[in-house]
N, C-alpha and C positions, 0 to 999 in steps of 0.2 A: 298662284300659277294655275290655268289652266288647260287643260290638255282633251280635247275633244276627239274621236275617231269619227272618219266620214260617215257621211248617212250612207244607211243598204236599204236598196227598194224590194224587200224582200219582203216584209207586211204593209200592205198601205198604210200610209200615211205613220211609220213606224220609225222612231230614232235610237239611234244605238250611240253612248258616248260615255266617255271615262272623266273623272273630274280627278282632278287633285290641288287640294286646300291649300293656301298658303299656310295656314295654321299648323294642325299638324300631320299635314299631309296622307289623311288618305285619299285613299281610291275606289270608284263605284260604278258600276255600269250600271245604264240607264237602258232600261226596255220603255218606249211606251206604244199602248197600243188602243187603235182607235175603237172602240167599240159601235161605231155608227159603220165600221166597215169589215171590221174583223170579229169573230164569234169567239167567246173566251168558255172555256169548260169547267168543270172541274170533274175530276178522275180520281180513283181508288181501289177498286175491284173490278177481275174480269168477270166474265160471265160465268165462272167455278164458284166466285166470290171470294177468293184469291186477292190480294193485295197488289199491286203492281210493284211497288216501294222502289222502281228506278227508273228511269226515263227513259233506255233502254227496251226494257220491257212493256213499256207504255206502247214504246214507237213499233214493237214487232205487232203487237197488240191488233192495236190502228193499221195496220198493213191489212192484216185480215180481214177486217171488220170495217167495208166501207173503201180500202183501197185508201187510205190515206196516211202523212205522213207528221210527226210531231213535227212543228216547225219551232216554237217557242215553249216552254214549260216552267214554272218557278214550284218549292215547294209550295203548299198553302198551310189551314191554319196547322195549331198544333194537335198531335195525337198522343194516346196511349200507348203501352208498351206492345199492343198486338194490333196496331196501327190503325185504330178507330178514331174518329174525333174527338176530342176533348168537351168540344162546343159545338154548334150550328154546323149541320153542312145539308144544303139544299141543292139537289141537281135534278137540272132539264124542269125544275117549277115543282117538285118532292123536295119533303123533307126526311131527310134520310137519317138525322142525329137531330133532338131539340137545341133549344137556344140553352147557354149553361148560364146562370144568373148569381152562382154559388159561391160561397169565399173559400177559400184554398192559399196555398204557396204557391211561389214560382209566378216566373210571367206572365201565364196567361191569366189570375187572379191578380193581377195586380191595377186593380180598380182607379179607375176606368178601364175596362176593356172594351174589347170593340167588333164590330164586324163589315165586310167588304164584301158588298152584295151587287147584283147587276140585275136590272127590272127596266120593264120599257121603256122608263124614262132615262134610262144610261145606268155609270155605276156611282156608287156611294160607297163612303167609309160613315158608318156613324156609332155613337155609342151604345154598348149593347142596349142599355136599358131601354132605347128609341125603337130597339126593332117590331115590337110587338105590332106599334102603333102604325107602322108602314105596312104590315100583313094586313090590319083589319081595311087600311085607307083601300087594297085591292090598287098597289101600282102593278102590280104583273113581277116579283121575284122571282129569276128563273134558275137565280147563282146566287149560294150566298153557304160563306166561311168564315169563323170566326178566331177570334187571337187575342193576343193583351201583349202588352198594353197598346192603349192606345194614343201613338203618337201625339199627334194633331188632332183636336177637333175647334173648327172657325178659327185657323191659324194661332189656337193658344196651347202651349207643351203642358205632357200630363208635369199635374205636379209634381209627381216623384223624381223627374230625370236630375240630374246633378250634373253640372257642367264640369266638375273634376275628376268625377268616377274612374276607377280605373279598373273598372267591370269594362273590357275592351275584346270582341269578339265578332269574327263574320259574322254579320245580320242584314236580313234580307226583311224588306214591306213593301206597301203599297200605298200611292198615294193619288187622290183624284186631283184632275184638270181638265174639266167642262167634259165632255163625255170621254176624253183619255184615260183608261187608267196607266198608272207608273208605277215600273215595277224598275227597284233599287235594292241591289247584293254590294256592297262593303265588299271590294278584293283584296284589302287588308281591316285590322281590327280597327273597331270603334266603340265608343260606348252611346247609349241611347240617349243622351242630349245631342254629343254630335251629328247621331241620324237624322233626330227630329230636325235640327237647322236645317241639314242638305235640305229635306224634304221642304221648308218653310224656305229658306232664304232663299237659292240657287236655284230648287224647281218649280216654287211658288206654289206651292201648294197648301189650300186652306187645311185639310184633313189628308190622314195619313195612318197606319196601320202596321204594327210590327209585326210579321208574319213566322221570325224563328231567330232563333242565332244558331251557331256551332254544327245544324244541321243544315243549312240555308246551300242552296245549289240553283243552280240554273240552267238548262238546256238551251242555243240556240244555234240555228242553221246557217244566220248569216254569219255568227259571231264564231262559226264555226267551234264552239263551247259544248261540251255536255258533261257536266261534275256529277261525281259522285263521291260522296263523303261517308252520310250513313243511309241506310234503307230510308225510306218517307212513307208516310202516312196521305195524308190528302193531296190530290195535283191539280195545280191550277196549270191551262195550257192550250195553247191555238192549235187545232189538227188543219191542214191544207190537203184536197185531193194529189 
C-alpha cells in the first residue's frame, strides 16, 4: 500500500511524500531537493563557536544573520559527545574536520563508510575511500559530510545489512538522483536492509548514505514538522530570505 501526501511548492522543484510497505509497513518522508535550484548548507556553530544542536536555534540564528529563515534541515553526519564531527565536514569550500579513514565500532566504522558531498557538478554519495581522488580532480566541493554505513554505492547494499535484523530504529539518509539530493527519516522503526531497498527499489536510487538513527530529526516548513529528539552535531539545511 501506498500512501503519498500532495506536493508543496514551497522549494522548487521539491517533493514531500510518505510511503508505506505492504511488507512491513513502515513509514518515511521523503524530502528532495533540487540542487540546480536550491542551495543546501551545512551548519554547526555560531559565530561564539557555540553549537546550534536544534533547529530552533539554527532558525533564530539565520533571522539575524542575513534576515533569513530555516525552511528545511536534516541532521547530517555523525558527532562526538561535544558535538564535533566524527568524520569530514567541509563548509562554504573549507575543510573544517578531515576525512576519517580509521577502524572503530559503531556505525560510522562500519566499512564501507561513506560521504555526501555537493561540488559543481551536483551532489554525490560515494565511498569514503574515493574522496581524496575527487579533491585532487578540483570538481569544486563546497559541502561535504561524512557517515557509515554506506547504504548504496552503483545500486549494490553494503554487505553487512541483513534482511532479518531486528536492530529496528528511526534512521534518517540520503540518497542521489541526477542532481536531486533525497533526504529520507523512517517515521516508524526500520532496520538498515529495509532502508537501503526504500532508497534502491521505490526511490531508485543508485547510492545512498545512512546519516544517523535514534537521533535522526527533521525540520520542515511546508510539512509543518520541526523534531527534536536529542541535541545534534552537524546540520544539513536550506535557509530562504
Amino acid at each position: 500500500m501506498r500512501k503519498l501526501l500532495p506536493p508543496v511548492a514551497v522549494l522548487v522543484a521539491s517533493l514531500f511524500a510518505s510511503f508505506v510497505s505492504a511488507a512491513a509497513d513502515p513509514v518515511y518522508t521523503v524530502v528532495k531537493i533540487d540542487l540546480r535550484t536550491e542551495k543546501l548548507e551545512l551548519f554547526l556553530n555560531d559565530d561564539a563557536g557555540i553549537a546550534f544542536k536544534r533547529f530552533d536555534r539554527l532558525d533564530a540564528w539565520l533571522k539575524t544573520h542575513g534576515n533569513r529563515q530555516l525552511s528545511f534541515a536534516v541532521n547530517a553526519g555523525m558527532y562526538h559527545a561535544d558535538f564535533s564531527p566524527v568524520g569530514l565536514f567541509v563548509r562554504d569550500g573549507r575543510e573544517e574536520a578531515p576525512l576519517n579513514l580509521s577502524s572503530g565500532t559503531g556505525n560510522f566504522f562500519l566499512k564501507p563508510n561513506g560521504v555526501f558531498l555537493v561540488s559543481d557538478a551536483g551532489p554525490r554519495v560515494v565511498e569514503s575511500s574515493e574522496y581524496p581522488a575527487l579533491v585532487k580532480s578540483g570538481m569544486g566541493i563546497r559541502l561535504a559530510t561524512q557517515s557509515g554505513p554506506l547504504l548504496l554505492r552503483h545500486g549494490v547494499l553494503h554487505p553487512a545489512l541483513i534482511p532479518n535484523s531486528d536492530s529496528r530504529k528511526i534512521r534518517n539518509g540520503v540518497g542521489i538522483s541526477g542532481h536531486t539530493a533525497v533526504f529520507v527519516i523512517s517515521d516508524t522503526p526500520v532496520n538498515f536492509y529495509e532502508f537501503a531497498l526504500y532508497f534502491r527499489d521505490v526511490l531508485h536510487c543508485r547510492d545512498a548514505l545512512y546519516l544517523d538513527g535514534t537521533v535522526s530529526a527533521l525540520h520542515s516548513n511546508a510539512l509543518r514538522r520541526s523534531d527534536f529528539v536529542r541535541e545534534l552535531g552537524p546540520i544539513l539545511g536550506v535557509a530562504l530570505p
